[in-house]
N, CA, C and O atoms as a CHARMM CRD file, in Angstrom:
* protein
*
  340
    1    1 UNK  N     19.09300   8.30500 -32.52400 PROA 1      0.00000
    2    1 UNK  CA    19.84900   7.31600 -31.79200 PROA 1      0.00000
    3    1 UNK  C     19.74400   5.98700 -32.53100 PROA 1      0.00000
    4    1 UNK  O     18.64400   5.70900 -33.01000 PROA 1      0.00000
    5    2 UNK  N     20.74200   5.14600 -32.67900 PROA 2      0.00000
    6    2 UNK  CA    20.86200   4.22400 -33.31600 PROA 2      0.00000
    7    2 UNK  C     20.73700   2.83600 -32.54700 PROA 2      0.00000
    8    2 UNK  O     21.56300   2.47800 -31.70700 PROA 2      0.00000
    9    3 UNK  N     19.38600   1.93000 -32.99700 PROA 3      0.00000
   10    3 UNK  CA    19.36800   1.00700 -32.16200 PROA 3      0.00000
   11    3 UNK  C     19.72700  -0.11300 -32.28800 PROA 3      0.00000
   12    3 UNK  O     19.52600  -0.47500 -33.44700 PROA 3      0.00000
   13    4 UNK  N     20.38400  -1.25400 -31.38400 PROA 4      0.00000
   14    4 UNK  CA    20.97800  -2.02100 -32.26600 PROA 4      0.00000
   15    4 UNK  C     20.66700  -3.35500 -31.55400 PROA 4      0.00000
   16    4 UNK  O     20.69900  -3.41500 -30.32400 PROA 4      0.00000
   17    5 UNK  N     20.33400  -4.53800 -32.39900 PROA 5      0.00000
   18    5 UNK  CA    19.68200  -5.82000 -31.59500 PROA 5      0.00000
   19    5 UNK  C     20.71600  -6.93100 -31.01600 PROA 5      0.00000
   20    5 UNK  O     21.42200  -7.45000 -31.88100 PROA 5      0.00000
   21    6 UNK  N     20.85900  -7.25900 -30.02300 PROA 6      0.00000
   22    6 UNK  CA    21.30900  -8.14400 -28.90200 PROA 6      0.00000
   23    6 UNK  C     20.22000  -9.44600 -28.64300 PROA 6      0.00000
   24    6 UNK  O     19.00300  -9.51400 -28.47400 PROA 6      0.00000
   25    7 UNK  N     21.49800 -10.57700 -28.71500 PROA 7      0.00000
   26    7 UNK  CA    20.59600 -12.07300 -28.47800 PROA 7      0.00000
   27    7 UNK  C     20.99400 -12.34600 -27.03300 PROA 7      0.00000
   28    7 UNK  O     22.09500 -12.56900 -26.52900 PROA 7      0.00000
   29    8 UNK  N     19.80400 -12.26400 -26.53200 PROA 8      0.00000
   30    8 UNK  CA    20.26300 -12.83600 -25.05700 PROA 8      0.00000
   31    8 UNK  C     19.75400 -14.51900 -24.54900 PROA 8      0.00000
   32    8 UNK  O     18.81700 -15.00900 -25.18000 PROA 8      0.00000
   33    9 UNK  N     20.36000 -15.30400 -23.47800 PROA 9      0.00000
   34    9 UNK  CA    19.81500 -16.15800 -23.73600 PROA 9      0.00000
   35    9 UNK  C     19.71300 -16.57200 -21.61400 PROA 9      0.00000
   36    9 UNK  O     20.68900 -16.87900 -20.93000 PROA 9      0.00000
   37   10 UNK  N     18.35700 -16.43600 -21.13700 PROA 10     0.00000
   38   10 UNK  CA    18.29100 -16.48700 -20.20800 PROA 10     0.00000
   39   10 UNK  C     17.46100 -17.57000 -19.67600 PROA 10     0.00000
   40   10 UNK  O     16.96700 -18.32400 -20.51500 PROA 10     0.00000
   41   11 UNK  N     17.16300 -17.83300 -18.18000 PROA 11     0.00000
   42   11 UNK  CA    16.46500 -19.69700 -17.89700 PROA 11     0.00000
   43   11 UNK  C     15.13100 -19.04800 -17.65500 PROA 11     0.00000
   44   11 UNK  O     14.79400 -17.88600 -17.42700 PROA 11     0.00000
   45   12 UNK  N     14.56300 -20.04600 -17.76400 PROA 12     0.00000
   46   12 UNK  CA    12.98400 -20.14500 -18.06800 PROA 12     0.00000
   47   12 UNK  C     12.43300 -18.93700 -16.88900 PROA 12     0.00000
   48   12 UNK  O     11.72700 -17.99200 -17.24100 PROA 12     0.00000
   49   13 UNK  N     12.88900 -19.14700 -15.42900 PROA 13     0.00000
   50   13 UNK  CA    12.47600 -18.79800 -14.67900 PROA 13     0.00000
   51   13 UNK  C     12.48200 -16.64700 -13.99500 PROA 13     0.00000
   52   13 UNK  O     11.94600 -15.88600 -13.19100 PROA 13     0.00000
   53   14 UNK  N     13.88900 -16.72600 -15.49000 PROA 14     0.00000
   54   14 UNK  CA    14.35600 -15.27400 -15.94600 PROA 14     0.00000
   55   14 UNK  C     12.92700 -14.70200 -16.51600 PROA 14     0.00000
   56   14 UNK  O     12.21400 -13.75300 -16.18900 PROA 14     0.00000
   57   15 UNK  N     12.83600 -15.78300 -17.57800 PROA 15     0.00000
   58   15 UNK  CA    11.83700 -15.04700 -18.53100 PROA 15     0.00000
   59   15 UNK  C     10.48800 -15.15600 -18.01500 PROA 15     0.00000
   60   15 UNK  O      9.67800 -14.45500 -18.62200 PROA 15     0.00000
   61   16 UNK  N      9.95600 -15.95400 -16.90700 PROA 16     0.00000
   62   16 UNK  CA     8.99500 -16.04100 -16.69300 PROA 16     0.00000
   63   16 UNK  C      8.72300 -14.45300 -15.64800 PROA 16     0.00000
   64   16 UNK  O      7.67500 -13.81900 -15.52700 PROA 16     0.00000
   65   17 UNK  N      9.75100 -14.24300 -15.17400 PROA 17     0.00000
   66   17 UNK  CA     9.77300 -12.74600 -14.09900 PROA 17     0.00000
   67   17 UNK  C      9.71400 -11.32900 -15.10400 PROA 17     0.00000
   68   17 UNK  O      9.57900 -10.24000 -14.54600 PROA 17     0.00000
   69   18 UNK  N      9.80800 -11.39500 -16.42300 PROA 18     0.00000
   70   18 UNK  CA     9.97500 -10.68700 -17.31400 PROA 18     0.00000
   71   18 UNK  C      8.49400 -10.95300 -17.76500 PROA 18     0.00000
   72   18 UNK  O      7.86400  -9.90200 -17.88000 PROA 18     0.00000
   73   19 UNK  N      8.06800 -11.62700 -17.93300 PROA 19     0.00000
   74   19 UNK  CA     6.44800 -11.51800 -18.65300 PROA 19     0.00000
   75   19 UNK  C      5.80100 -11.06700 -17.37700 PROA 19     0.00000
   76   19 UNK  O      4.99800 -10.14700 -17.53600 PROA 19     0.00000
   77   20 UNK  N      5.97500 -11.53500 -16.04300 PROA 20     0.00000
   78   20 UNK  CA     5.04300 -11.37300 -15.30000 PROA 20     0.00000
   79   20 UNK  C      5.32200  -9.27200 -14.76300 PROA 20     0.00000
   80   20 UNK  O      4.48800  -8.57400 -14.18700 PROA 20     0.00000
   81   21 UNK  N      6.36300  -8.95300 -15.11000 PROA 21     0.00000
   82   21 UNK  CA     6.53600  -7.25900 -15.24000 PROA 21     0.00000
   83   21 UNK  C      5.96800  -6.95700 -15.95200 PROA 21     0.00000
   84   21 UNK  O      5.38900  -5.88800 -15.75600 PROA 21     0.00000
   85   22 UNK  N      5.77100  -7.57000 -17.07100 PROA 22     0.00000
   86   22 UNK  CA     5.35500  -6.79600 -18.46200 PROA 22     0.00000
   87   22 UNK  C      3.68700  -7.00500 -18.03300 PROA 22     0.00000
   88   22 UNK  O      3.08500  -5.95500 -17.80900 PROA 22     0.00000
   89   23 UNK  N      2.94300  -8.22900 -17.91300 PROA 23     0.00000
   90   23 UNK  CA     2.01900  -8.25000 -17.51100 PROA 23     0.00000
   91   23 UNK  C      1.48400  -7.26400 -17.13700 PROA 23     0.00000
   92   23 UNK  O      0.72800  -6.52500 -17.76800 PROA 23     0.00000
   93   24 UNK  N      1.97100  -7.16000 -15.69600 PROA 24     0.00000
   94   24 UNK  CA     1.17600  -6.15800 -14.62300 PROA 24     0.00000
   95   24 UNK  C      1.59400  -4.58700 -14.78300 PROA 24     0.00000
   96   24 UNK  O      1.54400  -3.80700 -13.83200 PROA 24     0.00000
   97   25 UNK  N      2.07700  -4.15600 -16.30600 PROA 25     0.00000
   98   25 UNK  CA     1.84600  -3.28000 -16.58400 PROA 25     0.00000
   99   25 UNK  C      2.61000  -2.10900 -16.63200 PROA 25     0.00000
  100   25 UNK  O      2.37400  -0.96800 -17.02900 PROA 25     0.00000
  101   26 UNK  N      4.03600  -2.92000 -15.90200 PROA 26     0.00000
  102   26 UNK  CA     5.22400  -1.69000 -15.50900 PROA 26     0.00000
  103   26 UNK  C      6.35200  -1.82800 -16.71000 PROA 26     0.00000
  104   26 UNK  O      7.45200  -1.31500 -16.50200 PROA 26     0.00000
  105   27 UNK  N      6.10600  -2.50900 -17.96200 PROA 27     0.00000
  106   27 UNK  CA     6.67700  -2.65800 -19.22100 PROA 27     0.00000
  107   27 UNK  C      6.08500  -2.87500 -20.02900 PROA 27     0.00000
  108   27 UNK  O      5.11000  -3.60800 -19.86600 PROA 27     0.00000
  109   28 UNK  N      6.40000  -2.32100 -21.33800 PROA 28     0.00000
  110   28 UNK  CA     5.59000  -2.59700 -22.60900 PROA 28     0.00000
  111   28 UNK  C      6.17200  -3.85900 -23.04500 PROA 28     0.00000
  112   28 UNK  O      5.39600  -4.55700 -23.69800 PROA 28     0.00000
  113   29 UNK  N      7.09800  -4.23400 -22.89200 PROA 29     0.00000
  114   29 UNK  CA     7.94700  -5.05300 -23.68700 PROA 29     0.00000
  115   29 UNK  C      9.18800  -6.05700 -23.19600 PROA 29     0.00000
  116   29 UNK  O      9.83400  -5.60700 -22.24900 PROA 29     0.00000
  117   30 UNK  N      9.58700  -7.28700 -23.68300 PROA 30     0.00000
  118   30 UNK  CA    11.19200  -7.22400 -23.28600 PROA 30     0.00000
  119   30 UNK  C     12.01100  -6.18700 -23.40400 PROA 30     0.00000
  120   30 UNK  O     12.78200  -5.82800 -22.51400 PROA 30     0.00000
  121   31 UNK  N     11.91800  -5.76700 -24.26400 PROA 31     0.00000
  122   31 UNK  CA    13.70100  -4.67900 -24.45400 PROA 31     0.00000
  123   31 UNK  C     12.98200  -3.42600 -23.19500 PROA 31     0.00000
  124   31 UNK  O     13.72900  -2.98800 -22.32000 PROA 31     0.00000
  125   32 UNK  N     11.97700  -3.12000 -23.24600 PROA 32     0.00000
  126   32 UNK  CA    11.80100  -2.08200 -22.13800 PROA 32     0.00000
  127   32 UNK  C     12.07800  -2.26200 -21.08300 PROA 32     0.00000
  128   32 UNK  O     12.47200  -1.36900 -20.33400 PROA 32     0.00000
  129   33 UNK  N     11.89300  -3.88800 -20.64400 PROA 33     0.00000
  130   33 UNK  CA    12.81800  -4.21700 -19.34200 PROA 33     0.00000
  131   33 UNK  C     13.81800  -4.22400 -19.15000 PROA 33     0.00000
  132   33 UNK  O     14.35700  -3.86800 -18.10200 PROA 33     0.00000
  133   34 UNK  N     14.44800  -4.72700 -20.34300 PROA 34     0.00000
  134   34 UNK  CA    16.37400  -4.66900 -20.59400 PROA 34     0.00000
  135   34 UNK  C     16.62500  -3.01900 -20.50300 PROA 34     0.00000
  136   34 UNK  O     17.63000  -2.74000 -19.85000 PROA 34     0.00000
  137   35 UNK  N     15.87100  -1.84400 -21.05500 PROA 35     0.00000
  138   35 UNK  CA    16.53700  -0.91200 -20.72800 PROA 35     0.00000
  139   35 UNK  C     16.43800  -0.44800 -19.47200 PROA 35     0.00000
  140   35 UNK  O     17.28100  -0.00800 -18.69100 PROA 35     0.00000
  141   36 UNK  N     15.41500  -0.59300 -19.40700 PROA 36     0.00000
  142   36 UNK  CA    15.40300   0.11500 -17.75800 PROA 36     0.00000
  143   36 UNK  C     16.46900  -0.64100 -16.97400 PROA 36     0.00000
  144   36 UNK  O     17.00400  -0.10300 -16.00500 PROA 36     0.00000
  145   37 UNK  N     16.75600  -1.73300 -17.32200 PROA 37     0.00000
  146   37 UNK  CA    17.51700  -2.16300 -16.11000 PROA 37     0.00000
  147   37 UNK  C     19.27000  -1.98000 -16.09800 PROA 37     0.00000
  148   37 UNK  O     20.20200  -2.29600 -15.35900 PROA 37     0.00000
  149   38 UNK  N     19.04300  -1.17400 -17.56800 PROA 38     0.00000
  150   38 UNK  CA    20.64700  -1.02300 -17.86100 PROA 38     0.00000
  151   38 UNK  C     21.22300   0.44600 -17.52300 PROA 38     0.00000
  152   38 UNK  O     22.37000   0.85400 -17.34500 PROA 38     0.00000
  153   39 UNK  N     19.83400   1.13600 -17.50600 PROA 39     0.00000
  154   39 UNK  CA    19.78900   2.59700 -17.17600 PROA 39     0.00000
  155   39 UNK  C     19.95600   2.61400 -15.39100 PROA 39     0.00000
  156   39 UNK  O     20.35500   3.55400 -14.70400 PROA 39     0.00000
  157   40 UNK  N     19.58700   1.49000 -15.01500 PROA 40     0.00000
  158   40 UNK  CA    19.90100   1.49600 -13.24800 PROA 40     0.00000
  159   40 UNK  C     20.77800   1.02600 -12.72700 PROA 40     0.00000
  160   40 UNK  O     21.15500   1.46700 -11.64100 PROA 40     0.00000
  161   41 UNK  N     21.46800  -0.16200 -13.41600 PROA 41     0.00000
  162   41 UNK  CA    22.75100  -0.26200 -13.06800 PROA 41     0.00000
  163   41 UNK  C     23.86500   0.84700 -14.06400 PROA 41     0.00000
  164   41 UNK  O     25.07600   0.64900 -13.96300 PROA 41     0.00000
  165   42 UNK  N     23.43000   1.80600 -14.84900 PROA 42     0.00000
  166   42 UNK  CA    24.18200   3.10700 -14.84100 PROA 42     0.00000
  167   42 UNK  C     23.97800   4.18400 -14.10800 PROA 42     0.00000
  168   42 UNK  O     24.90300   4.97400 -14.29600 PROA 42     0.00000
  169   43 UNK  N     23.15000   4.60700 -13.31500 PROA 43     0.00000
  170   43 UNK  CA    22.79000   4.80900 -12.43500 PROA 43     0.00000
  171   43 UNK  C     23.63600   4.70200 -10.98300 PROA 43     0.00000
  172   43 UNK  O     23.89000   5.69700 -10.30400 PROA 43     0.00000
  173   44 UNK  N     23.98800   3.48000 -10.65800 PROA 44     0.00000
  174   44 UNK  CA    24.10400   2.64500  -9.75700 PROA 44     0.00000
  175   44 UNK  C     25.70100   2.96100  -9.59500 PROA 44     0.00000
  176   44 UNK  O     26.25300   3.29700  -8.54700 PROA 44     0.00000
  177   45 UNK  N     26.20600   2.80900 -10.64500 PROA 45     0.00000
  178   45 UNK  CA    27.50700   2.57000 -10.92600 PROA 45     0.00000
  179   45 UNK  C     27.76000   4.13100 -10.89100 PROA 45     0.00000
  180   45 UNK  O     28.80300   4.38400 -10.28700 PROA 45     0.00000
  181   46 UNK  N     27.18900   5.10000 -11.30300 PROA 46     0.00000
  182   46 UNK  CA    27.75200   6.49800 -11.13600 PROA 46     0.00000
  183   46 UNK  C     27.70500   6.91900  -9.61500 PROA 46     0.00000
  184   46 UNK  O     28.64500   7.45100  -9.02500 PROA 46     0.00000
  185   47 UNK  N     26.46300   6.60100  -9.05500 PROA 47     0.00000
  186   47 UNK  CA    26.21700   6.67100  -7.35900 PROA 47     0.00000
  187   47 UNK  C     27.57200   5.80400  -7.00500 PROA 47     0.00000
  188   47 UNK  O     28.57400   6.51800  -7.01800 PROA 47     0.00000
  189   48 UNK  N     27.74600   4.85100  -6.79000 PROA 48     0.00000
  190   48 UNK  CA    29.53900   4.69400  -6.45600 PROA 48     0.00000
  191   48 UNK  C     30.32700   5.05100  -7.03200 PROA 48     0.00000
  192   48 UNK  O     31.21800   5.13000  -6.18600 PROA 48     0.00000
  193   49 UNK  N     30.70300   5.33900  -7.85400 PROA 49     0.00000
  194   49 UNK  CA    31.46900   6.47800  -8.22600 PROA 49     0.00000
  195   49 UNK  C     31.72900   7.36000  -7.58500 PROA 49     0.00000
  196   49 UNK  O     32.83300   7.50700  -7.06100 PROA 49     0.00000
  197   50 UNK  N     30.79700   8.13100  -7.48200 PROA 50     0.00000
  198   50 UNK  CA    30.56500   9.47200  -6.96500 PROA 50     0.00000
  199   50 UNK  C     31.02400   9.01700  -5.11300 PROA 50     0.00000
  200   50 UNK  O     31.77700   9.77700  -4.50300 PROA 50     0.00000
  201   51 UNK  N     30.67700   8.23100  -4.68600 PROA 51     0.00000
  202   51 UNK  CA    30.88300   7.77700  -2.90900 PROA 51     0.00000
  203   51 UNK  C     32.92000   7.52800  -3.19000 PROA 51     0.00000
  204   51 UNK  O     33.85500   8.02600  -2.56200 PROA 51     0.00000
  205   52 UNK  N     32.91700   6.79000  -4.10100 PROA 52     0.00000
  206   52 UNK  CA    34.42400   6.27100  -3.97000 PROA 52     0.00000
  207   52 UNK  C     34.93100   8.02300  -4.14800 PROA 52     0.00000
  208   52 UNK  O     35.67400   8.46000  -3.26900 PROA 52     0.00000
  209   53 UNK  N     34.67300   8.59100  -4.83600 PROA 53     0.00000
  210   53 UNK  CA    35.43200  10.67400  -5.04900 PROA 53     0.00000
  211   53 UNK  C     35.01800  11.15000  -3.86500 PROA 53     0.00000
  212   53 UNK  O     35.80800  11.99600  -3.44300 PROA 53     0.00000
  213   54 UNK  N     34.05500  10.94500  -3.11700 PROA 54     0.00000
  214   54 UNK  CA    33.68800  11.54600  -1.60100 PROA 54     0.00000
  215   54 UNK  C     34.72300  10.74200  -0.69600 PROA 54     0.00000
  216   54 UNK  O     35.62900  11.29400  -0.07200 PROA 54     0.00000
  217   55 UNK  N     34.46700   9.30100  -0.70000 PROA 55     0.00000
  218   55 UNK  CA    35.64400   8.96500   0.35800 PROA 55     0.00000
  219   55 UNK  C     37.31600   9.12100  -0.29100 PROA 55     0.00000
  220   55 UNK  O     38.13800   8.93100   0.60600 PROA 55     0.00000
  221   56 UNK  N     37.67600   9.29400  -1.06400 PROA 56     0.00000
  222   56 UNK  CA    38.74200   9.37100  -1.39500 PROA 56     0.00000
  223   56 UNK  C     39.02400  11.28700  -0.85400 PROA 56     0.00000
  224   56 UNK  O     39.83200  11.47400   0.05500 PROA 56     0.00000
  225   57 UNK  N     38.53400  12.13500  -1.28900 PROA 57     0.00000
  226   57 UNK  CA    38.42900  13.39700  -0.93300 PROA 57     0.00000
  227   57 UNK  C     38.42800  13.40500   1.13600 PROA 57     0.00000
  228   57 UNK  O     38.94400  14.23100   1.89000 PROA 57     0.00000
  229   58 UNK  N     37.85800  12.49600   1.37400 PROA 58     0.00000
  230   58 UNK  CA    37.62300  12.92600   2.83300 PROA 58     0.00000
  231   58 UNK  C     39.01000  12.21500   3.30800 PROA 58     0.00000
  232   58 UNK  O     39.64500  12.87700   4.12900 PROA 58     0.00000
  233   59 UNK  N     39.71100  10.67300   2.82400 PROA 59     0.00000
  234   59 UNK  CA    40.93600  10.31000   2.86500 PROA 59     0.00000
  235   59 UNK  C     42.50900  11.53200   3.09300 PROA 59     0.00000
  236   59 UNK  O     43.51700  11.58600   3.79900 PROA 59     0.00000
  237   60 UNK  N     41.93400  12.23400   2.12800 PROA 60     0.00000
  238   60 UNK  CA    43.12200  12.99600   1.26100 PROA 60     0.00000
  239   60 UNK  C     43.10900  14.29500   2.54600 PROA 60     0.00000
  240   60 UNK  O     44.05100  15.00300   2.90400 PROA 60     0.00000
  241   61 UNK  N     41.92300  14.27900   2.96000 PROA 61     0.00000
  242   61 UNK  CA    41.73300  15.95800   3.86600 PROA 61     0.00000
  243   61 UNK  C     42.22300  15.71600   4.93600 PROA 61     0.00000
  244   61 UNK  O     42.41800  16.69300   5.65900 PROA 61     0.00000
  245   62 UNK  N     42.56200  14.52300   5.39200 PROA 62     0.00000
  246   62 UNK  CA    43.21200  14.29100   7.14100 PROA 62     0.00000
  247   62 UNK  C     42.42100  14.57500   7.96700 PROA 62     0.00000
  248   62 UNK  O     41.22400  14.67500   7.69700 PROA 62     0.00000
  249   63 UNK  N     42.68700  14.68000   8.61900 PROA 63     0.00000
  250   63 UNK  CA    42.53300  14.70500  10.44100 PROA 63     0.00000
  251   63 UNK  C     41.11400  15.97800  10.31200 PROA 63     0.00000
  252   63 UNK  O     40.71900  16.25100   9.17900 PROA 63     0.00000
  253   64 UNK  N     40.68900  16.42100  11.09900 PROA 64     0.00000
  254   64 UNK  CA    39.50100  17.94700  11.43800 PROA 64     0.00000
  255   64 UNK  C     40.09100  18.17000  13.31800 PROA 64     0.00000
  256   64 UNK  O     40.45800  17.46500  14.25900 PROA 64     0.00000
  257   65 UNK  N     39.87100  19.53700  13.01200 PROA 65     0.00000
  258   65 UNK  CA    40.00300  19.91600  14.67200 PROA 65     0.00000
  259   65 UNK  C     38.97000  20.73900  14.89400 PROA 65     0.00000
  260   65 UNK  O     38.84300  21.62000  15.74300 PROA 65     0.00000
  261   66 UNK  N     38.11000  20.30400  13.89800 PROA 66     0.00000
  262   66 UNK  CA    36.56700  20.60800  13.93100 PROA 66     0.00000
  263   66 UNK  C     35.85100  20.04700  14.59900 PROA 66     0.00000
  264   66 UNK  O     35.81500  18.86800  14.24600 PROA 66     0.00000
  265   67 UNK  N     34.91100  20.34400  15.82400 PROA 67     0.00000
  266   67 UNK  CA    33.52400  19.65000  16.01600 PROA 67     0.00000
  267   67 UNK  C     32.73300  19.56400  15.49500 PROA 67     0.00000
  268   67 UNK  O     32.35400  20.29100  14.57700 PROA 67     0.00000
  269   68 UNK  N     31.92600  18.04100  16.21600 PROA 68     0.00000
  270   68 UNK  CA    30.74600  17.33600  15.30000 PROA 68     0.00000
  271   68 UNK  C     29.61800  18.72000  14.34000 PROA 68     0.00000
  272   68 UNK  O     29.28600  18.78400  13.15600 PROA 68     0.00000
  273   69 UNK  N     29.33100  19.60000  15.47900 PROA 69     0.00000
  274   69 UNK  CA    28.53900  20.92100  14.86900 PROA 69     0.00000
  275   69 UNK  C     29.08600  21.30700  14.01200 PROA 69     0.00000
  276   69 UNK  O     28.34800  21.35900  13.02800 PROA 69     0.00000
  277   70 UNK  N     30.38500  21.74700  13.76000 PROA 70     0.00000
  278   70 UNK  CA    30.89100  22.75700  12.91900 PROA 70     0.00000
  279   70 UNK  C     31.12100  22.01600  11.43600 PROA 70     0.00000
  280   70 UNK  O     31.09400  22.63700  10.37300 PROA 70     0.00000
  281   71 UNK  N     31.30500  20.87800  11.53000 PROA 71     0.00000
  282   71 UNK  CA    31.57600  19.68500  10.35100 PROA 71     0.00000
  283   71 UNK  C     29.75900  19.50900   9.25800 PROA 71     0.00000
  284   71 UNK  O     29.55200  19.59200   8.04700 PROA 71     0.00000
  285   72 UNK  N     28.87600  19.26900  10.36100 PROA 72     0.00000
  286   72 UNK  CA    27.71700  19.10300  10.44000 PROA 72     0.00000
  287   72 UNK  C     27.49700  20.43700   9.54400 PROA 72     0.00000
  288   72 UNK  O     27.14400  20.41000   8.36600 PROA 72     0.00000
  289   73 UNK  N     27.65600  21.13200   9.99000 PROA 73     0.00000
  290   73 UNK  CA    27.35300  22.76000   9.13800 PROA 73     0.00000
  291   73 UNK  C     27.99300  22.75200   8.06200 PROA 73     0.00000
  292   73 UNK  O     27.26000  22.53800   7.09600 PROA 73     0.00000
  293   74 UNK  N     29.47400  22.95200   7.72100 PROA 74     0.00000
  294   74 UNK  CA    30.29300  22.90300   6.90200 PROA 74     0.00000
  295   74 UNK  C     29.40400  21.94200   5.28800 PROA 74     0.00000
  296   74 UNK  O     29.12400  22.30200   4.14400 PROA 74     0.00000
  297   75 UNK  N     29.28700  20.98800   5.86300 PROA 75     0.00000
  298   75 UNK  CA    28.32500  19.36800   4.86400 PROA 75     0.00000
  299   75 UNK  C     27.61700  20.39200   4.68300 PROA 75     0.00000
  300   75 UNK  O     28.01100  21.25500   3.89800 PROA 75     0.00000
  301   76 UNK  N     26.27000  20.54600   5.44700 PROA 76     0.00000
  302   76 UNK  CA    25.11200  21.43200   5.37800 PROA 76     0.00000
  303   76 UNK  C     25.07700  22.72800   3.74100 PROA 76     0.00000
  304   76 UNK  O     24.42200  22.94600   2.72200 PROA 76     0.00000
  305   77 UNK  N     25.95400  23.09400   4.29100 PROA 77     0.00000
  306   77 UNK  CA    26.24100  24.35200   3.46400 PROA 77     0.00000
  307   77 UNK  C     27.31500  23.79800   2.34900 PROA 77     0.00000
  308   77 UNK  O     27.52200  24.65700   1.49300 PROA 77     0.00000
  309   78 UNK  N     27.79200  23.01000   2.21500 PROA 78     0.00000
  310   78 UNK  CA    28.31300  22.67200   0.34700 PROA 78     0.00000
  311   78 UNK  C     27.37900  21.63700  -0.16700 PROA 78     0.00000
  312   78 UNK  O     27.29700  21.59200  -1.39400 PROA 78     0.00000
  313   79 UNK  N     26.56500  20.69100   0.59500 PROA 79     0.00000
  314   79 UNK  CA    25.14200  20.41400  -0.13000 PROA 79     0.00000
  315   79 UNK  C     24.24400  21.08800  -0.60600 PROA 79     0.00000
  316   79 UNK  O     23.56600  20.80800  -1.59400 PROA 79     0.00000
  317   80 UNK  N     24.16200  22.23400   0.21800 PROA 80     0.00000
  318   80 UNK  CA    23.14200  23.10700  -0.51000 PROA 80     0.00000
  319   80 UNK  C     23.89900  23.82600  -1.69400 PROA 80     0.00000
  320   80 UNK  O     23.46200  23.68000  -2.83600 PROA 80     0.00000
  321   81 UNK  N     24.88000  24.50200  -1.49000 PROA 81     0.00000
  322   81 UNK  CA    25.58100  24.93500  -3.23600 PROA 81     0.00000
  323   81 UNK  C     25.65300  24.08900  -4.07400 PROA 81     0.00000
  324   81 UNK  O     25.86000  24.40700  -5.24500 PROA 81     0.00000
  325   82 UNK  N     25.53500  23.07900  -3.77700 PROA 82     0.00000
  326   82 UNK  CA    25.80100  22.00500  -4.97200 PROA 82     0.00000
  327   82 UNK  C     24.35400  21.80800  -5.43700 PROA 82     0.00000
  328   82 UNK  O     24.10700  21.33000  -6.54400 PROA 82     0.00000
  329   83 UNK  N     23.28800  22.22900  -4.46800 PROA 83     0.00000
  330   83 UNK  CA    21.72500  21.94700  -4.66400 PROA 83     0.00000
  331   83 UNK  C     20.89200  20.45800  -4.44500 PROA 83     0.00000
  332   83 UNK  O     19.76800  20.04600  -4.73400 PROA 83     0.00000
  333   84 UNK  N     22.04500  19.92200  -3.79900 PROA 84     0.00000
  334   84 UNK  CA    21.87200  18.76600  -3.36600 PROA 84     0.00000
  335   84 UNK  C     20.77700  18.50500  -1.60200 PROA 84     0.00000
  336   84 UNK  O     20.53500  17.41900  -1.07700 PROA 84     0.00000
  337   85 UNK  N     20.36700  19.81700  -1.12800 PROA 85     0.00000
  338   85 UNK  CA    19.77500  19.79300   0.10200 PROA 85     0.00000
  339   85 UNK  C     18.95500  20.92400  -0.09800 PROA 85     0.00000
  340   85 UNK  O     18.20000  21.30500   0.79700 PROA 85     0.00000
């Protein structure tokens, strides 16, 4: 993987929250903070994603003349095929 260096330029009080992570041990480094935090707002951004294709899908399906139980089940059982439950 090819790594490549970025100048960032942030206020004192940025960088002071960045040493005090690194400090106490939950980063080796600046850039280890920059990644992690780029890996969670990708993260973040796929989790909505994924909600905007669920509500758009539940949009598109209309109406149910299903009850709360039978809906409840229905979820139940394509979470678990998906391995999500």
């Amino acid at each position: 993987m090819t790594m490549l260096r970025k100048t960032i330029t942030i206020p004192d009080a940025m960088e002071s929250w960045i040493k005090i992570r690194i400090k106490s041990g939950h980063y080796a480094n600046d850039s280890e903070y920059m990644r992690d935090l780029i890996r969670r707002d990708q993260e973040r951004h796929a989790a909505e994603n994924q909600l905007r294709d669920i509500v758009q899908e539940s949009l598109q399906s209309g109406i149910s003349d299903s009850g709360p139980a039978e809906i409840k089940a229905r979820v139940e059982n394509r979470l678990k095929a998906d391995g999500r439950l």
